[in-house]
C-alpha positions in Angstrom: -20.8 6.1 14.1 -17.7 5.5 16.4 -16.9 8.3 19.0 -15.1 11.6 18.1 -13.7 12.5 21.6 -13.2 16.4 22.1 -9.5 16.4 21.9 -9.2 20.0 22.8 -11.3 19.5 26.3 -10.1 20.7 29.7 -8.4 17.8 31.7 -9.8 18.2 35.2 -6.5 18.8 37.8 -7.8 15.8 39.9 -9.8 12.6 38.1 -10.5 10.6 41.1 -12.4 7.2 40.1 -11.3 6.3 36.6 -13.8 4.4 34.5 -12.7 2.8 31.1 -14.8 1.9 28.7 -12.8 -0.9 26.4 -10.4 -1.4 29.0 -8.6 -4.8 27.6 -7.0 -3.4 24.5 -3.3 -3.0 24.3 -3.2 0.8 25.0 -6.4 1.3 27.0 -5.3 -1.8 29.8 -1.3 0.4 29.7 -2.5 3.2 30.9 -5.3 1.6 33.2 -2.4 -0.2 35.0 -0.4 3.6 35.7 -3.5 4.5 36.8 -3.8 1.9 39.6 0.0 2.4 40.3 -0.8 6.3 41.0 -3.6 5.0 43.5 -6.5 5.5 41.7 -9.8 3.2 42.3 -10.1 2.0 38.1 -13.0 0.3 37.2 -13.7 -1.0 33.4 -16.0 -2.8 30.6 -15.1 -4.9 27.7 -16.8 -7.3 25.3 -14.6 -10.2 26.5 -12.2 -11.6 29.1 -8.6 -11.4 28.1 -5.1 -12.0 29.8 -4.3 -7.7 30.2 -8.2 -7.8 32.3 -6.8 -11.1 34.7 -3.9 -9.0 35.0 -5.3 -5.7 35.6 -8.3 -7.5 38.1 -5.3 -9.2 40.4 -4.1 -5.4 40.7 -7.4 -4.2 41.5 -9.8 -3.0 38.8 -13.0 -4.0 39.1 -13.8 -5.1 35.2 -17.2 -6.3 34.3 -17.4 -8.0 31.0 -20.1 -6.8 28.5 -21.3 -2.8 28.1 -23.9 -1.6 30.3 -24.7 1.9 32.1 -24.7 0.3 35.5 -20.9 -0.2 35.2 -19.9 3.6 35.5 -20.9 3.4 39.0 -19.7 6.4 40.9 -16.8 7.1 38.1 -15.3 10.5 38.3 -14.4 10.5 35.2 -14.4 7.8 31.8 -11.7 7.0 29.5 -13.0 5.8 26.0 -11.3 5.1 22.7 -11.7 6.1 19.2 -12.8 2.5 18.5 -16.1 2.3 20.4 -19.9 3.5 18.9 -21.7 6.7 19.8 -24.5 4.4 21.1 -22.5 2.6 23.6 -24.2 3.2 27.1 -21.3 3.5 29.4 -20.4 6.6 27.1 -23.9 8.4 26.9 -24.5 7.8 30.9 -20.9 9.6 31.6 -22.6 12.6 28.7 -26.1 12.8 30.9 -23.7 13.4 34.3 -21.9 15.3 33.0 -18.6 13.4 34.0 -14.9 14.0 32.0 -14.5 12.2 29.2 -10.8 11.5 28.2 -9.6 9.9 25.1 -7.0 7.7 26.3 -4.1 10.2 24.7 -6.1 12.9 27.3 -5.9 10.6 29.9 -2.2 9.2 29.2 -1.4 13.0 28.7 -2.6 13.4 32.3 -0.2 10.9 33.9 2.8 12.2 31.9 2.5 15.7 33.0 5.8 17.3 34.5 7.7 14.5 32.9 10.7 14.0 29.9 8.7 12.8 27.4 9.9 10.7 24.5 6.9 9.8 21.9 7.8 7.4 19.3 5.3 7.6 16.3 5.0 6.2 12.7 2.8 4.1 10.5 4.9 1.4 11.7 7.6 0.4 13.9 6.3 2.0 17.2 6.0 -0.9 19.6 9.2 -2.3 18.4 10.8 0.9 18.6 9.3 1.5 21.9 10.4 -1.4 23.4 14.2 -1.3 22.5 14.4 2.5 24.1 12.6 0.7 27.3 15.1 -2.0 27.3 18.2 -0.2 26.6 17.3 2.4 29.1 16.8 -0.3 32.1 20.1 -1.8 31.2 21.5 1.5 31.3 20.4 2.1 34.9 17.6 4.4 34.3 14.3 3.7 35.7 11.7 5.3 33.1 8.1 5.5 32.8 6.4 3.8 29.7 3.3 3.0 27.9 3.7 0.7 24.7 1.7 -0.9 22.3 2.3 -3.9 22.7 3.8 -6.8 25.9 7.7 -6.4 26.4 8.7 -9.7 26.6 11.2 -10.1 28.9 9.3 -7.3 31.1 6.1 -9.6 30.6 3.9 -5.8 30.8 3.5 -2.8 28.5 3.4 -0.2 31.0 5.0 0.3 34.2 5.7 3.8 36.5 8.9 4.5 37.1 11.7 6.8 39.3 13.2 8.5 36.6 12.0 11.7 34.8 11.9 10.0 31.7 8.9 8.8 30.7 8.7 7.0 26.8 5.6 6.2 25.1 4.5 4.6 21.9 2.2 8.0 20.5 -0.9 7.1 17.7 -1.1 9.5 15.1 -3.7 7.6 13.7 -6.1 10.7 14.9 -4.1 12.8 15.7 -4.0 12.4 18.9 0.0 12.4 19.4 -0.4 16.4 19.3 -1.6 16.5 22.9 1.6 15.2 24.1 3.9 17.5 25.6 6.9 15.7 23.5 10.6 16.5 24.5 11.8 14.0 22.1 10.3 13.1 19.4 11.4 9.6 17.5 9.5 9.4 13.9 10.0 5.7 12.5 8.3 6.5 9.0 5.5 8.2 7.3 3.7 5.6 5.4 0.3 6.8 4.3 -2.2 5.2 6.3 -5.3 6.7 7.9 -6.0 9.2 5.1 -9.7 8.2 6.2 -9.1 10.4 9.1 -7.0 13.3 7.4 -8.4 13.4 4.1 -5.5 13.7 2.2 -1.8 12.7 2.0 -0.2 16.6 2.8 -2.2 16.3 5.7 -0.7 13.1 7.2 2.7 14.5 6.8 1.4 18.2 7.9 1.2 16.4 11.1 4.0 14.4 11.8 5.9 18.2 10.8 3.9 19.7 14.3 4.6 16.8 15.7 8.5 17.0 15.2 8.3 21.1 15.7 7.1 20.8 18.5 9.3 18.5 20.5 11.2 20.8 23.5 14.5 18.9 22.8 15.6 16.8 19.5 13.8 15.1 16.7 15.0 11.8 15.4 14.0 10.7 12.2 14.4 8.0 9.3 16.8 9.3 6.2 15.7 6.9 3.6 11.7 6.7 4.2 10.0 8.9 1.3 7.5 9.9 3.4 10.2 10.8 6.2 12.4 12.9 4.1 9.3 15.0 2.6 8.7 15.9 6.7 12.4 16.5 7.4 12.2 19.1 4.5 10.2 21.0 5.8 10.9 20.7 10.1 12.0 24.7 11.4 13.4 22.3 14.4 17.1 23.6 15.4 17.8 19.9 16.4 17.0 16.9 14.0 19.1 13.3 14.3 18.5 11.9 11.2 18.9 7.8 11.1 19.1 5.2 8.3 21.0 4.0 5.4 21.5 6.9 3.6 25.1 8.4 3.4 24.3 11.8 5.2 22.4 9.8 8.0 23.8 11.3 11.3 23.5 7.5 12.9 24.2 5.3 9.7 23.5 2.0 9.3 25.0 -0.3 7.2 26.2 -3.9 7.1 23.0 -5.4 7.7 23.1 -9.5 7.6 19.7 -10.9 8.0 20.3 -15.0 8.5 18.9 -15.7 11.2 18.7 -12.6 14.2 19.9 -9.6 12.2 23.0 -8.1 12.6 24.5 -4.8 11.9 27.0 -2.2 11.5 26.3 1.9 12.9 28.5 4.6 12.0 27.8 7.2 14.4 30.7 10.3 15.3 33.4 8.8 13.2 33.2 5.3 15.3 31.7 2.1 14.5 29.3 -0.3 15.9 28.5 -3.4 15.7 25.6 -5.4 17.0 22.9 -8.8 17.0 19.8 -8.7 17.8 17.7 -11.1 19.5 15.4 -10.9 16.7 15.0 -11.4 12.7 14.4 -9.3 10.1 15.7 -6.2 8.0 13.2 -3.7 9.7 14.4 -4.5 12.9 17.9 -3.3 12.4 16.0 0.2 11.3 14.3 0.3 14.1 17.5 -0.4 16.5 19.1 2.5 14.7 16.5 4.6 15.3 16.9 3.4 18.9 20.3 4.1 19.3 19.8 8.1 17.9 17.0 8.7 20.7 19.4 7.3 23.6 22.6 8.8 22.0 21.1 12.4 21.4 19.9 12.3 25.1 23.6 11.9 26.2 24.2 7.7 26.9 27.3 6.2 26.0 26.9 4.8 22.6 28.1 1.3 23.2 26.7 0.5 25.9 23.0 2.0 24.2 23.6 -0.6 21.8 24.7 -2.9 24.2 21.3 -2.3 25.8 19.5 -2.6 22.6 20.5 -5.7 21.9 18.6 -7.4 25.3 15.5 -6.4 23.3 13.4 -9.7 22.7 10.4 -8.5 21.0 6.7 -7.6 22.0 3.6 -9.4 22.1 1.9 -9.7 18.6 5.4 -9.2 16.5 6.2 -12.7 15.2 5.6 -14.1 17.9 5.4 -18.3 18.2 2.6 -19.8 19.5 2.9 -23.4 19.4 4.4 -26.2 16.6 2.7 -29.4 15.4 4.3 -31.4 13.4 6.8 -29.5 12.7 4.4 -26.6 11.5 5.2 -23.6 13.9 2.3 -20.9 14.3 3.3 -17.6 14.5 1.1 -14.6 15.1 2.4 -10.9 13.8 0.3 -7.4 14.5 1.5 -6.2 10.5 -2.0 -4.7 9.4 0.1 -2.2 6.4 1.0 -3.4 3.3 4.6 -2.1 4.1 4.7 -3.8 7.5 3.5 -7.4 6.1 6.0 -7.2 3.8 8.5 -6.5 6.6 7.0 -9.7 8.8 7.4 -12.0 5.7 10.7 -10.5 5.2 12.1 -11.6 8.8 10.0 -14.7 8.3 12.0 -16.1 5.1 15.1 -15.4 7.3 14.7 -18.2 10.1 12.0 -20.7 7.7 15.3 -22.2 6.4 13.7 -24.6 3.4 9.9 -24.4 4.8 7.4 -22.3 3.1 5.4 -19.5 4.5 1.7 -19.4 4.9 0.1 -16.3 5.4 -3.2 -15.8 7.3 -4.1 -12.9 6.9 -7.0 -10.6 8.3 -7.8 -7.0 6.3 -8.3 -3.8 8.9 -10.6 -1.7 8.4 -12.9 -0.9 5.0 -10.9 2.0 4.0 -7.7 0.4 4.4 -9.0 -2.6 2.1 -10.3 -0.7 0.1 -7.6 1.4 -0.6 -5.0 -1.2 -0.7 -6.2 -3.9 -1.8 -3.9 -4.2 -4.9 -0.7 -3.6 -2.4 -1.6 -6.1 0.0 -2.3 -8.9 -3.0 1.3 -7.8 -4.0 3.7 -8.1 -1.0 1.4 -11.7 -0.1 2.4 -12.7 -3.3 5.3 -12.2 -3.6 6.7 -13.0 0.0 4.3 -15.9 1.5 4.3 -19.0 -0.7 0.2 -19.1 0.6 -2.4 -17.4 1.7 -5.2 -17.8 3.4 -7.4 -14.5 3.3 -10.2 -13.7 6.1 -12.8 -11.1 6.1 -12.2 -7.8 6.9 -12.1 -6.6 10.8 -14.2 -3.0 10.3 -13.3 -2.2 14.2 -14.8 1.3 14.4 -15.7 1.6 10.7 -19.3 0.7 9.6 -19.2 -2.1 6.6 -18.8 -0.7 3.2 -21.0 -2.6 0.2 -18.4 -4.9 -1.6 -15.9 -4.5 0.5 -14.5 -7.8 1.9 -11.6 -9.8 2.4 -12.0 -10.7 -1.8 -10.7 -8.0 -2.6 -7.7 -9.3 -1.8 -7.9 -12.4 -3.0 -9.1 -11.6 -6.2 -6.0 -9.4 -6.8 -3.6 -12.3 -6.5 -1.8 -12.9 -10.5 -1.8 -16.5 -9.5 -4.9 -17.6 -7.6 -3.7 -21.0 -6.9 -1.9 -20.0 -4.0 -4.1 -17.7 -2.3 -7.9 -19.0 -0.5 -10.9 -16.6 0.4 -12.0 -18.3 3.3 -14.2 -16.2 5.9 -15.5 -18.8 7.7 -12.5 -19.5 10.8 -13.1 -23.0 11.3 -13.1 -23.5 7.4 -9.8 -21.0 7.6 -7.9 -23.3 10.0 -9.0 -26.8 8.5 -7.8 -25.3 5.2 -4.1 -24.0 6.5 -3.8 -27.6 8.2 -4.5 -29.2 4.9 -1.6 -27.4 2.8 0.5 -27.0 5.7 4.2 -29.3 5.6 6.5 -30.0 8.0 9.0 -27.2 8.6 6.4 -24.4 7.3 5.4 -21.4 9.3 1.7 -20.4 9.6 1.4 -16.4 10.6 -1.2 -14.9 11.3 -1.5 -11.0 10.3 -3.5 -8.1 11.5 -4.2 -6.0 14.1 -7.7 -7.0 14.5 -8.6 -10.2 16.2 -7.1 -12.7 14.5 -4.7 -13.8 17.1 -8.0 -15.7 17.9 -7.7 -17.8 15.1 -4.3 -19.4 16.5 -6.4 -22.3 18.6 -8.1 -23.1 16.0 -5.1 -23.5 13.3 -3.6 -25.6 15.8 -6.4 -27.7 16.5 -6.9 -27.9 13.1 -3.1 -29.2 12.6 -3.0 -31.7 15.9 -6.4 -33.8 13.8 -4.5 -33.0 10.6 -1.3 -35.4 12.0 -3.3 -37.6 14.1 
């Protein structure tokens, strides 16, 4: 059984030593690097090396790799995730102490304190989203704080401590741990169903992205055409909600949208237009600019030049991102782990393939998830990738369920000729290099470990054309 932090716990006024237990993960390593900037000695365990641990070692945490008691140390206090086991021994030695043990939100909720706080939540979106209000803000002159999801390319870090009073994070409601935040603006990209595992039913997903919203000090932005959106929008009490999207009552409306190559776009905001190009591809993107563009509009920055700033975005690590091309085969890897959000990778993808086809490797999250959307995934592989190659499925903090593997996707495809179980990697890799052609893209999808597999495919491409 994973851990259940106490989310309703007293935050100690001074943490001292920090010790995190998982400390390379996108999220965990963020705040862990704030933590050092504050002047904290942060200490750390995780199962293996990774570029955010080099990183966070070369600013002075002291990681060991592996989970063992002895690496608490003297800790004041532990920072765990959702993710890890009840059993795991760095947890159960900070319970016998006695010590503070923070979820990361607790402990990121600890560093934000006093601070302008914009969260950015959604089923999908957030890092993206994120990392455009980042951008745009530093080309605007303002120095904010942040914590994303993800690696802000031309940043090269997901975190960093700022001068300004703003501070923007990328909030998980996957828990419900975006509650603890003490939100002055709140940007909600979508409201997808996902992790109805945790909140047991659909009204109580979008229960709370409405406390979410309601309880933001200053403005709530929010998409106009997402289903799930609009249900949560009818129902805000908030006196101030930007509303963003296609739709014609959006308050920032976006239309125009060309998607050949880097999208562009058209706002209508305030009886003026817009225009813009991003730096990347794909119709989601120009959603999530939009959404953008309300956030940094409704807290008072000149429009053009918010879009302006907006448009120096150039992704984050794990969102399409190329790794390498043989042969002409370019290897991309993408973080989409929702049907909804493959469908929006594969969308962007068929933008920039030109006449190459797309083959989709892709890695089911979680038991539930599969479980539960099996049938969708099968459909938007289908019908956007021209292949796919299907792994088994990533459980992260879920124990396995009985019949629940990577087949069930598969096995959902209309057409099973273009679409391979394959759980072994090696197999995986060797198989993708076999159907691969020159000027086809290989991605990679999930939010699991499969970026892992992206040596091996190509390896398995450089023998293929030898």
């Amino acid at each position: 059984m994973t851990i259940k932090p106490d989310l309703n716990a007293n935050i100690p006024a001074e943490l001292g030593s920090v010790h995190f237990v998982g400390i390379g993960g996108s999220g965990m390593s963020g705040i862990a690097r704030l933590f050092l900037g504050a002047g904290h000695r942060v200490t750390g365990s995780d199962v293996r090396d990774s570029d955010n641990i080099t990183a966070l070692r070369e600013l002075g945490a002291e990681i060991a790799i592996g989970h063992d008691a002895a690496n608490v140390g003297d800790a004041e206090a532990v920072v765990v995730t959702g993710a890890l086991w009840q059993d795991n021994p760095e947890y159960q030695l900070a319970l016998e102490r006695g010590l503070p043990v923070l979820h990361r939100s607790q402990a990121l909720a600890w560093l934000i304190a006093g601070k302008r706080l914009v969260s950015v939540a959604g089923a999908h979106g957030k890092t993206t989203s994120t990392g455009m209000i980042i951008t745009a803000l530093l080309e605007l002159g303002a120095d904010p704080s942040f914590v994303n999801g993800g690696v802000i390319e031309e940043l090269g870090v997901s975190s960093s401590a700022g001068t300004a009073d703003l501070f923007v994070v990328e909030a998980d409601e996957s828990d419900g741990s975006f509650l603890l935040y003490d939100t002055s603006v709140a940007l909600i990209t979508n409201v997808d169903p996902d992790h109805l595992d945790h909140y047991g039913s659909l009204d109580a997903f979008e229960q709370a992205f409405v406390d979410f919203a309601d309880r933001a000090r200053e403005f709530v932005v929010i998409s106009s055409d997402d289903a799930g959106a609009v249900r949560v929008t009818e129902r805000l009490s908030h006196p101030r909600v930007i509303s963003f999207g296609e739709a014609p009552h959006a308050t920032v409306r976006l239309h125009s949208i060309e998607t050949d190559g880097p999208v562009s776009f058209a706002i209508a905001y305030e009886d003026a237009e817009y225009r813009a190009t991003l730096r990347i591809p794909g119709r989601h993107n120009a959603i999530n600019a939009a959404g953008a563009f309300a956030v940094l509009v409704g807290l008072g920055f000149d429009p053009e030049a918010s879009l302006a700033g907006i448009e120096r975005f150039a992704g984050t690590g794990r969102r399409f991102e190329l790794h390498g091309t043989v042969g002409g085969v370019s290897v991309y890897d993408d973080y989409a782990h929702h049907p909804t959000e493959v469908a929006a990778a594969l969308s962007a993808a068929r933008t920039v393939v030109g006449r190459g086809r797309i083959i989709a490797v892709h890695q089911p999250h979680l038991y539930s998830r599969t479980r539960l959307f099996a049938k969708e995934f099968a459909e938007v592989l289908e019908r956007y990738a021209d292949e796919t190659v299907v792994l088994d499925v990533y459980g992260a903090r879920e124990d396995p369920e009985p019949g629940v593997t990577g087949a069930l996707v598969s096995e959902r495809f209309e057409d099973p000729s273009h679409v391979a179980f394959v759980p072994d990697w090696q197999e995986a890799a060797d198989h993708t290099a076999r159907i691969a052609r020159e000027g086809d893209f290989v991605i990679t999808l999930g939010c699991g470990d499969v970026y892992r597999i992206v040596p091996q495919l190509l390896g398995s491409l450089e023998r293929e054309r030898a």
